[in-house]
N, C-alpha and C positions, 0 to 999 in steps of 0.2 A: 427592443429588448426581447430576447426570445425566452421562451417559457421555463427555459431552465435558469436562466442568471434573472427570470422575475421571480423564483423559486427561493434562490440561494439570496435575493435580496430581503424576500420577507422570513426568513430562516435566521438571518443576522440581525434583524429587527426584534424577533423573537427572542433572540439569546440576550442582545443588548438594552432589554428592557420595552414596557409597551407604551409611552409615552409615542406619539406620533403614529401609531400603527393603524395602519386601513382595517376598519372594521364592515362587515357584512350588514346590509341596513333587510329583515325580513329573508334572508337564505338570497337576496339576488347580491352580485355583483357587476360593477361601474364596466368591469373589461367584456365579461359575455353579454352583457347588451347589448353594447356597442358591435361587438361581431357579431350579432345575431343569433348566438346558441340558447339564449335564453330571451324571453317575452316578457312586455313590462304593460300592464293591464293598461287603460287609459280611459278617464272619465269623461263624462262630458265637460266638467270644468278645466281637462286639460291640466299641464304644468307639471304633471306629475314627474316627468322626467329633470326637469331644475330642479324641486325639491326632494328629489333622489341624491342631485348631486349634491347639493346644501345641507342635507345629513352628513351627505361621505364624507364633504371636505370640510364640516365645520369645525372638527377640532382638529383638523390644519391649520383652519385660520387663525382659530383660537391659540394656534401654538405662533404662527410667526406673529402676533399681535403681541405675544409675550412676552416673543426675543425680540422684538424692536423695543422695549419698552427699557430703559437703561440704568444696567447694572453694574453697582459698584462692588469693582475685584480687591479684597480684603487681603489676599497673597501679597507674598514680599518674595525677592529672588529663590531666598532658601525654598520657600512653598512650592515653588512651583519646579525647582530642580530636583526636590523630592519626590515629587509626585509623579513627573514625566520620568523616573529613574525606574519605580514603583510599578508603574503600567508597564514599560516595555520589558521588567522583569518578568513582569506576569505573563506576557503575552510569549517570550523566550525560546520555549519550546518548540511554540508554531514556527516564530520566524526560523528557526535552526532548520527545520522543517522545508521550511518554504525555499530555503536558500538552498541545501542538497539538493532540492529537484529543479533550482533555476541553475545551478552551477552543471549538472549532469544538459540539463535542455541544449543550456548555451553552448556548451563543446561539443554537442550532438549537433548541430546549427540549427535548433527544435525552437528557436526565438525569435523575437522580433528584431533581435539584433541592432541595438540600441549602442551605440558609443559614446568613447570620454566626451566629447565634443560636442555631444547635440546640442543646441542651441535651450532656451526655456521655449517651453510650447505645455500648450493643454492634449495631455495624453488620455484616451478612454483604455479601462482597465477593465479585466473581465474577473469577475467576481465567482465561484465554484463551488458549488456545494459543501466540498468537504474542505473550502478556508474560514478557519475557526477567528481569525479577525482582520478589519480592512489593511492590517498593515502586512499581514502576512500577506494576502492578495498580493498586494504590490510589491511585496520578495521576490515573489514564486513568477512574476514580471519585470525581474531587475531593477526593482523602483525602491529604495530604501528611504521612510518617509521621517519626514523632522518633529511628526506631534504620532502618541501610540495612539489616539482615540478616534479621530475627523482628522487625518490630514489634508488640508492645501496643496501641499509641495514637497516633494521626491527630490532625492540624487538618485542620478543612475550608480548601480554598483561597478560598472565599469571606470567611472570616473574616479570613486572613492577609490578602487583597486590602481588606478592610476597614480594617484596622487601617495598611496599608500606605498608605492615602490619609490616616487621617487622622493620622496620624506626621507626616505630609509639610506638611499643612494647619497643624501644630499641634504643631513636632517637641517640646516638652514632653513631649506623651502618650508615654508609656513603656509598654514592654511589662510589666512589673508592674502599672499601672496598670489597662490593656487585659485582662489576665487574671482583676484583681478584679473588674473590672465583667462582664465574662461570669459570674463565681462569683456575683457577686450576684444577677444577674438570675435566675438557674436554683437558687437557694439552695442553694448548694456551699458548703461550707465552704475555702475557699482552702488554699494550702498551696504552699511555698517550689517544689515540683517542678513543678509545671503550668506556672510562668513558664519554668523549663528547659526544659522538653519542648515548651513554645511558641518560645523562641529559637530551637532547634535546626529547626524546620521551617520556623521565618520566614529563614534562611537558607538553606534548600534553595530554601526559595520564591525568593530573591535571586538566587538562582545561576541556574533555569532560568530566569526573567525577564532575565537577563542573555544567557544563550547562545540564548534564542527573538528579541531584538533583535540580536545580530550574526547568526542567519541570516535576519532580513527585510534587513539591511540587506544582507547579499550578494546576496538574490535580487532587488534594483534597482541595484544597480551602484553601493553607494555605502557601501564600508567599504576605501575609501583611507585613509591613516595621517591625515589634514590635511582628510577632508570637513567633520568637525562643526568645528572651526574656520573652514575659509573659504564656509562656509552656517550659520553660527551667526544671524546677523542677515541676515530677508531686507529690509528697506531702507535697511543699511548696505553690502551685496554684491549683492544681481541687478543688477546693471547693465543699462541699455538702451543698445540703436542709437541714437544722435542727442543724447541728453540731452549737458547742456550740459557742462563741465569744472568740476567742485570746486576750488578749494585743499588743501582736504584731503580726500584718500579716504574716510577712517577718523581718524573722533573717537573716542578711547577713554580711560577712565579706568583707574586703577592705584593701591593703596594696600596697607596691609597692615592687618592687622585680629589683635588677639592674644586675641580671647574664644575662636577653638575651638584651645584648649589639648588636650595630650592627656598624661596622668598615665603616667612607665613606671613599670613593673612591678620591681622586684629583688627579689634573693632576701634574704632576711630572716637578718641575722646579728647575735644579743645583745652578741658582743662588739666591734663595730663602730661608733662613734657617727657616722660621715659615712655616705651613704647612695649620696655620689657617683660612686664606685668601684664598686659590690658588682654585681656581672654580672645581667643583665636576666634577668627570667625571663616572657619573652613567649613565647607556642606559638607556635612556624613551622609555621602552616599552611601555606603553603605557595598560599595562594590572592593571588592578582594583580588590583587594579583594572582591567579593562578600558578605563574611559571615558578618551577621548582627552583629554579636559578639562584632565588634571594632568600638571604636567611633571615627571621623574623628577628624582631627586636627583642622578643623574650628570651629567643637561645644566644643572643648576642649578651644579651644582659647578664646573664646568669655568671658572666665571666668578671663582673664587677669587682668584687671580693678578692679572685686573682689579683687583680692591679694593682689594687690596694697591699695584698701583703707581699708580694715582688715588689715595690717602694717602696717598702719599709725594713727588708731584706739587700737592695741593691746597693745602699750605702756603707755593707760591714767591709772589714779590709778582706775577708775571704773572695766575698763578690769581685772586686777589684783587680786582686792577684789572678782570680781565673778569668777575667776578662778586659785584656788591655783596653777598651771602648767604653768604659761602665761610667756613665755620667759624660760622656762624649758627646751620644748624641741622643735629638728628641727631637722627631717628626713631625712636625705641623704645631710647634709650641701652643700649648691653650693661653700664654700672657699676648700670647698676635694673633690669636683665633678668638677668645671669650669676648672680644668686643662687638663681633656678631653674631652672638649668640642669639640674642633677643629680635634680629631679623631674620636670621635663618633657620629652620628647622631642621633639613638633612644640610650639614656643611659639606656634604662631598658622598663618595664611596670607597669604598672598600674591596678592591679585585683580585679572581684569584686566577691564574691563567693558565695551564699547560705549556711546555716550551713549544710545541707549535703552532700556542695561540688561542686556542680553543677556551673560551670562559668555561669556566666552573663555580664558580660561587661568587655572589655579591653580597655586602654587607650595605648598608644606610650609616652613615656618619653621622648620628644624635646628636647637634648640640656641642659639638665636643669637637676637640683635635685629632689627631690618629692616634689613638689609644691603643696602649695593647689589648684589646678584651677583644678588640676587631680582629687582629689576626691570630689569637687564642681560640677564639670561633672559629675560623676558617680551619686551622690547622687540625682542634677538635674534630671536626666532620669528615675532612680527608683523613683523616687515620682510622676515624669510626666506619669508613664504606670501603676504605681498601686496602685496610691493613699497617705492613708493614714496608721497610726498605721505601720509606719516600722524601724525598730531597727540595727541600723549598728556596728561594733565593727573595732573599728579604733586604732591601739596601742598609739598615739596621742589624741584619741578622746575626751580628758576635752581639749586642745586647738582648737583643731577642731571646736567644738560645740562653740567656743567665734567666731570663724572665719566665719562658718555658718550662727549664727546670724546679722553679720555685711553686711552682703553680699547680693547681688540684690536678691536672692530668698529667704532672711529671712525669708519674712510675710508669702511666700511659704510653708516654713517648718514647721516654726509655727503652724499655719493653718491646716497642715496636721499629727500635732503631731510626728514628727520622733524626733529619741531618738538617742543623740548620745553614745555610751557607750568604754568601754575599756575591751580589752579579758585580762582571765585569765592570760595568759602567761608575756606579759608585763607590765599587771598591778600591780605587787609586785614592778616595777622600778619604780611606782610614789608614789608622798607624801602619806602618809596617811590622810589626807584631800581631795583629789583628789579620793583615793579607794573609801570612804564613800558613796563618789555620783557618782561614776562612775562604780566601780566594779561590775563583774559579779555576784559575790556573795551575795549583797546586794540589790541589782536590782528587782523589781517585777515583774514576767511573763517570766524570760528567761530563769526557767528551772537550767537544770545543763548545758546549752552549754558556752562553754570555747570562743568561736567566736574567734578562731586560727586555723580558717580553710586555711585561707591562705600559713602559714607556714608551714602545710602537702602540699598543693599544691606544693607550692614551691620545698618543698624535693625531689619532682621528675619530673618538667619540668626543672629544672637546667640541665637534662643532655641533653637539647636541645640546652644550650649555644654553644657548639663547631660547629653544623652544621648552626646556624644562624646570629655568629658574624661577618662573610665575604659576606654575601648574598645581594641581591636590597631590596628594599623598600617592592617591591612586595613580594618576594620570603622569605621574612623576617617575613613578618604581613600571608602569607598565612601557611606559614609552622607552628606560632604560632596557627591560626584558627583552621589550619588541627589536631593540635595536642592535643588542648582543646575540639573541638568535640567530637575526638574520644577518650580523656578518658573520656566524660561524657556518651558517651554512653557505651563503652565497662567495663568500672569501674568503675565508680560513680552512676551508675544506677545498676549494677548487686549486687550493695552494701547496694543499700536503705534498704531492710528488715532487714540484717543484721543489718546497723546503730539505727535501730526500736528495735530488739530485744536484742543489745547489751546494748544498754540507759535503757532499761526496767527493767533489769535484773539487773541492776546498780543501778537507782532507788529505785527500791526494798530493794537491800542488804541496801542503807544508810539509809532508815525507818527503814527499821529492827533492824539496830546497833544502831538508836535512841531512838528509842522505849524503847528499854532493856538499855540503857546505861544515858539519859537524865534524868530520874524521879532521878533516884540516885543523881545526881550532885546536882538538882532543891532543893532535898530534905536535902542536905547537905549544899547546901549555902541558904534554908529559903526561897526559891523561891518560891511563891505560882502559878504566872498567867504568863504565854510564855510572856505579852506584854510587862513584863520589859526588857526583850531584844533590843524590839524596843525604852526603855526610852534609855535606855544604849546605844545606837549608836548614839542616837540625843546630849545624855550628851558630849560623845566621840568628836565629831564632834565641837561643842559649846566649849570645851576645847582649841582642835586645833586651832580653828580659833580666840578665847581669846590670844592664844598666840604668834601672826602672826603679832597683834599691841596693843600697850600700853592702860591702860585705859583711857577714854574720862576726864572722872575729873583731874588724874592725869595731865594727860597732861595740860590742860590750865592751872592746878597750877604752873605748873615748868614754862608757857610758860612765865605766870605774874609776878614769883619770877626772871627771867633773864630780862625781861622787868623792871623792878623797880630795878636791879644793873646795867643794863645799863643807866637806867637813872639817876640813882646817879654818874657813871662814867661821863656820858655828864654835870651832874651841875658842878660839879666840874674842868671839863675841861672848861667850860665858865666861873667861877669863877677865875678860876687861868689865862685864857687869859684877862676877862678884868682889872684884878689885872695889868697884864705887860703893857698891855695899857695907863693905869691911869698912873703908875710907868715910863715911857720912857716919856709921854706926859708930864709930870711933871717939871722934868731935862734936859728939853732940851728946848732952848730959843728960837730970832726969828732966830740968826741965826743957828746955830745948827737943826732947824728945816729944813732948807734948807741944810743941809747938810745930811740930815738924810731923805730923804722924802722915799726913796725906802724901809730901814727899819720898816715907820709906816705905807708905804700902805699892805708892807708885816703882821703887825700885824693887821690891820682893817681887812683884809681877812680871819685872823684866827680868829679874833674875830666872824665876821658874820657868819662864818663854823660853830663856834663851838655853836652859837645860835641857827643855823637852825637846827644843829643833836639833841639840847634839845629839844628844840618844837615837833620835829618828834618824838623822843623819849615819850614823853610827852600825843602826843595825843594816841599812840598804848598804853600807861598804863591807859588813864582815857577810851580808847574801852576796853579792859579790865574787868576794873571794871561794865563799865555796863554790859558785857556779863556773869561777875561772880557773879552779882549783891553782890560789895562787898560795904559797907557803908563808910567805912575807909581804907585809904590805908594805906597796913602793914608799919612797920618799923622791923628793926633790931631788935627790941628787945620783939618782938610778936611770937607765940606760932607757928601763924601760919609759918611766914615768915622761921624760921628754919628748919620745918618740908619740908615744899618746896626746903628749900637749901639741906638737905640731901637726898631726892628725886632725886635733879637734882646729887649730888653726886655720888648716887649709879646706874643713870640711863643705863650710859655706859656696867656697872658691869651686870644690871640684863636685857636689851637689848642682850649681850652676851650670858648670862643665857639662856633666853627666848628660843633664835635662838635654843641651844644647845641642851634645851630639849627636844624641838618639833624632833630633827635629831636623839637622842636618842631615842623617844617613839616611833618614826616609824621603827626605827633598830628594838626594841628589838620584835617590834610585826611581822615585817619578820621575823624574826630570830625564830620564833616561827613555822613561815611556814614553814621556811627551813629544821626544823628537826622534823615536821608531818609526821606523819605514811600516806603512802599512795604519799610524793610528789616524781616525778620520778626523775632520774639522770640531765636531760636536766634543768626541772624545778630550782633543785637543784642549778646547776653550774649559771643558769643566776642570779638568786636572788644573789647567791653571786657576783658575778661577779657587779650585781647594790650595792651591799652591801658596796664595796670595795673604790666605788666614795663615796658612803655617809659616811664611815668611815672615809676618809680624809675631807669632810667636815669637822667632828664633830673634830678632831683633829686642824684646823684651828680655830674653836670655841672656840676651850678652853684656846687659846694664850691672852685675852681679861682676863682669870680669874687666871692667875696664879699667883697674888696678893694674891687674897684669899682663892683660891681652893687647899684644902690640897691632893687632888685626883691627882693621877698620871693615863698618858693616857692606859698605859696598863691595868691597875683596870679597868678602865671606859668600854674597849670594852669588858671586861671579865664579865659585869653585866648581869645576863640572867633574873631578874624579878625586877617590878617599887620597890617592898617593900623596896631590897637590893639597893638600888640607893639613897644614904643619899644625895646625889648633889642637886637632884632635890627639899628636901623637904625646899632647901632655897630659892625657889621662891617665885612667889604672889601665886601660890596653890600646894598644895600636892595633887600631880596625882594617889599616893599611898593608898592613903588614898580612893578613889574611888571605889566602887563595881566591876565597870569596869575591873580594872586592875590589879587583879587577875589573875592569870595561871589560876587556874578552873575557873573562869568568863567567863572570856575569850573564853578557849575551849568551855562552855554550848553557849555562843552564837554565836559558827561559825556551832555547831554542831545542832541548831537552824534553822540557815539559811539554811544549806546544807537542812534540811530536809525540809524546805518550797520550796526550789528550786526542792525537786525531786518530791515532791508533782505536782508541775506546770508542771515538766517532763513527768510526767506521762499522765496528762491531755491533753499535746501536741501529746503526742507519739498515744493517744489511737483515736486520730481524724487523723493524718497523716497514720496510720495501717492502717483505713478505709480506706482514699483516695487512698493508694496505691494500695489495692485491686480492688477497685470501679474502676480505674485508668486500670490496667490490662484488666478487664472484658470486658470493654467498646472502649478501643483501638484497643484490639485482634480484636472486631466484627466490626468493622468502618472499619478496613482494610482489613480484610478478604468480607468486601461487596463489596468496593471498588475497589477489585481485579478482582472480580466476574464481574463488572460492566465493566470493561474496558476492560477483556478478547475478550467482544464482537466487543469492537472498537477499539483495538491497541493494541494487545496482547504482543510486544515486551513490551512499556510504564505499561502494567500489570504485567510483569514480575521483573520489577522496583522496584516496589509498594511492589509485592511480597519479595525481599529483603531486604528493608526497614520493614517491617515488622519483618524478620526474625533477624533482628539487635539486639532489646530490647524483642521481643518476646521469643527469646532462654532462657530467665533469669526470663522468667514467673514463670515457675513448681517450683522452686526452689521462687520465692518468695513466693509461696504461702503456700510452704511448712516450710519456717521459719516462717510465719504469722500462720499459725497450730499451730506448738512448742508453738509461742507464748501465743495462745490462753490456751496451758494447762500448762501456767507458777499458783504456788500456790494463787497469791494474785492479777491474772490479773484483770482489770475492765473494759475491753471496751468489742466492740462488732464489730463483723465480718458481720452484716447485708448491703449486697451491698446495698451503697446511690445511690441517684441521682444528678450528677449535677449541677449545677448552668450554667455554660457553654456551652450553645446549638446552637450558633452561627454557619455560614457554615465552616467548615474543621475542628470542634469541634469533638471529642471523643463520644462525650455523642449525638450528632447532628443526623439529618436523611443521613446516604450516597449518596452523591452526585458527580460525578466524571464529569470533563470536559476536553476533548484533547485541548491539547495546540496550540495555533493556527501556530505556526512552524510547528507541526506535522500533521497539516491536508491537506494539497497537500501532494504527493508527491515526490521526490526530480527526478527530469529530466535533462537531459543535454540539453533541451531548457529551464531552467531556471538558467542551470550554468554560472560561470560569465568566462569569458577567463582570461587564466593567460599567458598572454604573455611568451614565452620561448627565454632566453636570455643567451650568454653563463656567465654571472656576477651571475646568479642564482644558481649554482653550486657550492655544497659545498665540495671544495676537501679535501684528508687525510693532504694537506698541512695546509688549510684554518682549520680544526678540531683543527689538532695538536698546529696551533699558538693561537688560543682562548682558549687552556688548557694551554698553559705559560702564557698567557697574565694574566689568571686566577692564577697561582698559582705564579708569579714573584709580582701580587698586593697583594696575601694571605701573601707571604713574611715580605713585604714592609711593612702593615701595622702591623704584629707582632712583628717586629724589633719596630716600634714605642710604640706600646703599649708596651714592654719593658722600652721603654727608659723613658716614662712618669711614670710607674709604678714604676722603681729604685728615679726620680726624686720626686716622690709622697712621697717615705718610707722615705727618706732623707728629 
């Protein structure tokens, strides 16, 4: 040991209390004896040198005499995961510490250079003056240790870093997994405690990689509450000088997703059979997700009260009329979701996504279904960070938008023009009334995007389900964060140009197949001017909802013709009661009268009944008249009054009708889609799959006409065009008979739309190319200044920065190389001139560089500013203590799998 780490060892003794500590016996010391620097007197009786040392070391002895002596650990799991949570927060600072300057050593090649792979071995570690505790040492040596006070036993951080990408890549791989495969490789015999003792440092590892990115992010000027939200997408946000005006700012999707389940924890009580009550028994650690990504439960909550009075609202017939879906439909039903309530605590989440993918906001699903209060919140916060003109696609979204508007930020939304719409994917499962005003395809400004970004999403964070359904709160919402990061940076951004030049190209081909294919149709059905497409979808539309309710005239004719036979029924019933009145009162003398009184109070009660139901009668046929302004009230044997009785005859009949044809002309124009050139498998199967509810509908329908319907139900789904559909043309209008509805109509005006949406496609793509360019150029140079700048002051912290950089940076050359290609596509129109900005604010891209050290980082770290960590023997974490929090761990994984079985058999039942 050389004099300076025997320095730095009694320095950390010092700090960590004197218990154990070498004391001086008379001003000599046991080391310069021994070398000779100092003289140790000697008597004639000798020995004095053994009870020199028998001073020094006797309350050494005294001490391991103590710890051999055995002691009972009074801690339970909770104690002790508090406690170890407790110390390495304390200790925090250092390690952040220890780890900048082992992160800067190691890429310097300034290390011992230690890999994922080393085998287990006993490593000597060098201990330094100014490391304020043993665990920092062993950071600042790439040794991440599993207890913060005495540890045993290190992972290298190279392995955690290993094992940390490919979690991410492949969240399947489990830290059990990851631990066998080292054991194999190095022929270990595995064993339950090494996966512990790897948890516990892959979380320390989380922590400092946690607090080393919020101080890069302070030392650029860019850990405001709302940064990584409103720079989550740079060619949905950089804005440039000059570029044209959107319709919509921000296209974004929004959906809920119930695979990343999280299983709670209760405490276990035999004589209890509900499990739904029994008090959680989750650790409060007491640690907090940082990433801005997720929205807390209180701002999600506050939306509570909304839900409530939009369901209590969404039932009037106003609601209704302005939205043909209203009671249609409900997301994640709570009567198929509340039976898990009592084993799951987050049922799901809640996502919001940019159309090219890029997360923006997550919500926790409480307890509950897909509520509105969840995408109330979401919608809330994006209109509070960016305004207005922003376009959401919700598979709900025509009920949404009734919901929206009821609700405390109504005038909000309003006000700020957001649109709610319905993506491609889901939207062939709503009415065709519903499509008209909702559909993507229909829609101005949005392009070709389908806004079913979510359900890519989805296809590949589900495989995070298995590692996140047993975890805490914490470990649950971080590992979600950790995981949406890093595919937006590692995948969703190394994809942008691609998604630019794949849309482009897309684009393109559907002009082109327009072009050459539309004149001919136009020209064959006598079309002269594109705008009668747009008459044609308003006709469309005005048909649908003609036949959603009866006509206005009709109606109060049939209302007046049942009005005027009921009150012929009521004269007559007062006729014939005081006929029996007259008749009893007649025949019957004085005494008989008195024998009789209950029988004539019983007929003066019908008599007055049967007056008061004429009168009432009476006055609703002379309101009536005045609202029909009719001069004479019919009779039987008036022109009119028959035509109103065969009305009210046939009205059941063509009510029927009505319902049946609306479920047919929506069938048959899916069913159109279903077998378009161009719809995928996926697409395919769902359409049918919605096809299959609506076909029992219409089979339901037609029970009402089988009096007079010569049509059998298998004819009926076998109709594939309105002409061939004689059924229909016994209604109030022949739908046939319409230009509209036509097969080639038809096709000319979807293949209409398509081509005004690629037209818009284009005009989006050719400003987002820019920015992502402009985006590149200007990021590279802010970072690369910033590097430059810090080098001077903190060169670990620049080293940081430097990585950060190198994240998004790797996937430069490569975009700017598909933005090339782009530029020499045949029929490109934009322009590759770098813009400028809009955005110049401090920690901005486009901004002057600026760098600032973070005030943590500017003393630095001394062991007279460390804090004492008392040393107790309950601080130690034995193979025993390991071993029982890996059962305690995998006997609750059990537990709650057996339930979630049993609920799930109960569920399918």
């Amino acid at each position: 040991m050389t004099p300076e780490e025997h320095k730095a060892l009694e320095d950390l003794a010092r700090a960590h209390g004197t218990e154990g500590q070498w004391e001086d016996v008379d001003g000599l010391e046991l080391d310069n004896l021994l070398n000779g620097s100092e003289r140790l007197e000697i008597s004639n009786g000798g020995n004095e040198l053994g009870d020199l040392i028998q001073e020094i070391y006797g309350d050494c002895s005294n001490l391991k005499k103590r710890k051999s002596r055995a002691h009972k650990d009074t801690r339970n799991h909770r104690d002790r995961v508090l406690r170890r949570t407790e110390a390495f927060n304390t200790q925090m600072h250092a390690l952040v510490d220890s780890y900048l300057q082992w992160s800067h050593d190691h890429d310097q090649g300034r290390t011992n250079g230690r890999n994922a792979f080393e085998g287990a071995e006993d490593v000597i570690c060098t201990i330094k003056p100014n490391d304020s505790y043993i665990a920092s040492a062993l950071i600042r040596q790439g040794l991440v240790p599993c207890s913060p006070i005495s540890p045993t036993t290190a992972i290298t951080i190279n392995a955690l870093e290993l094992y940390h990408t490919a979690h991410l890549r492949s969240p399947h791989f489990s830290i059990q997994a990851f631990v066998k495969t080292l054991c194999d490789l190095h022929g270990v015999t595995f064993q339950r405690v090494l996966s512990r003792q790897f948890s516990i440092s892959f979380n320390v590892y989380l922590q400092i990689r946690s607090e080393v990115d919020k101080l890069v992010s302070q030392a650029l000027h860019r850990d405001s509450a709302d940064w990584r939200l409103k720079h989550a997408c740079p060619v949905c946000m950089y804005t440039l000088d000059g570029e044209a005006a959107l319709k919509f700012k921000l296209l974004y999707a929004m959906d809920g997703n119930d695979s990343l389940k999280r299983v709670i924890r209760r405490i276990p009580d035999l004589h209890e059979d509900d499990t739904t009550y029994r008090p959680s028994s989750e650790l409060p650690t007491g640690q907090v997700v940082c990433s801005t990504i997720y929205l807390s439960r209180d701002y999600v909550d506050q939306f509570t009260d909304d839900v409530a009075g939009a369901k209590n609202t969404s039932t009037s017939i106003e609601s209704k009329d302005e939205n043909p879906c209203a009671g249609r439909w409900k997301n994640m039903d709570d009567q198929k979701t509340k039976k898990t309530w009592g084993i799951y605590d987050e049922t799901g989440i809640f996502l919001a996504v940019c159309r090219h993918g890029m997360s923006l906001l997550i919500a926790d699903m409480v307890q509950s279904g897909e509520l509105a209060k969840y995408p109330l919140a979401v919608v809330n916060k994006l209109v509070e960070t960016f305004g207005s003109d922003l376009g959401g696609g919700y598979d709900i979204g025509c009920q949404f938008s009734t919901t929206l508007d009821r609700s405390s930020i109504g005038p909000l939304i309003q006000s700020s023009r957001h649109t709610c719409l319905i993506g491609a994917f889901h939207g062939h499962a709503h009415r065709r009334l519903c499509q008209l005003s909702h559909l993507t395809l229909y829609t101005e400004g949005i392009g070709l995007e389908d806004l079913e970004t979510c359900e890519r999403t989805f296809s590949k964070s589900n495989a995070l389900s298995s590692t996140v359904c047993h975890s805490s709160i914490f470990h649950h919402q971080h590992s979600i964060s950790n995981y949406f990061e890093y595919n937006d940076d590692y995948e969703v951004y190394a994809n942008l140009s691609n998604f630019i030049y794949s849309n482009y190209k897309q684009a393109l081909e559907i002009l082109a197949d327009g072009n050459s294919t539309l004149p001919d149709i136009m020209r064959d059905l006598n079309i002269t001017n594109k705008s009668v497409f747009d008459t044609w979808r308003q006709e469309e539309k005005a048909y649908l909802e003609s036949l959603s309710q009866e006509p206005e005239v009709e109606t109060h004719q049939m209302k007046y013709w049942e009005r005027l036979v009921k009150l012929s029924a009521s004269k007559h019933s007062l006729d014939a009661t005081r006929g029996a009145w007259h008749q009893d009162f007649q025949h019957q003398g004085a005494g008989a009268y008195d024998r009789a009184a209950s029988n004539t109070r019983r007929t003066e009660t019908a008599f007055r009944h049967a007056q008061e139901a004429y009168e009432e009668d009476l006055r609703s046929v002379q309101e009536l008249e005045i609202k029909l302004d009719i001069p004479r009230r019919w009779e039987p044997e008036d022109d009119a009054w028959q035509n109103a009785g065969r009305l009210v005859a046939n009205r059941e009949y063509r009510r029927a009708l009505d319902r049946l044809e609306s479920l047919v002309v929506a069938r048959i124009f899916e069913l159109s889609k279903i077998n378009r050139a161009g719809t995928g498998y996926k697409m395919r199967k769902h359409i049918a799959k919605a096809l299959q509810t609506r076909s029992a509908a219409i089979l339901y329908r037609t029970r009402p006409l089988q009096c007079r319907c010569t049509r059998h139900w298998d004819e009926v789904v076998e109709y594939a065009f309105l002409a061939d559909f004689d059924l229909l043309r016994d209604t109030r209008q022949d739908v046939s008979q319409h230009p509209w509805a036509t097969p080639a109509a038809r096709y000319a005006m979807d293949l209409h739309y398509k081509m005004v949406r690629a037209e818009e496609e284009i005009q989006r793509l050719n400003i987002e190319a820019r920015r992502l360019l402009t985006y590149v150029i200007d990021e590279e140079r802010y970072l690369q200044r910033c590097e430059e700048l810090l080098k001077a002051k903190h060169s670990a912290l620049a080293h940081q920065v430097a990585l950060r950089r190198k994240i998004r940076g790797r996937c430069n050359m490569a975009h700017i190389q598909r933005l090339h290609n782009l530029s020499k596509l045949p029929r490109f129109s934009g322009t590759f001139a770098v813009g400028v900005s809009t955005q110049t604010g401090p920690g901005e891209s486009a901004s002057v560089p600026h760098v600032v050290i973070p005030p943590s980082l500017l003393s630095p770290t001394s062991l007279m500013t460390a804090q004492v960590l008392p040393l107790s023997p309950d601080d130690q974490d034995s193979i025993e203590d390991l071993e029982e929090e890996e059962d305690a761990e995998r006997d609750a994984e059990e537990a709650s799998l057996t339930v979630e079985n049993v609920v799930e058999i109960a569920t399918d039942h």
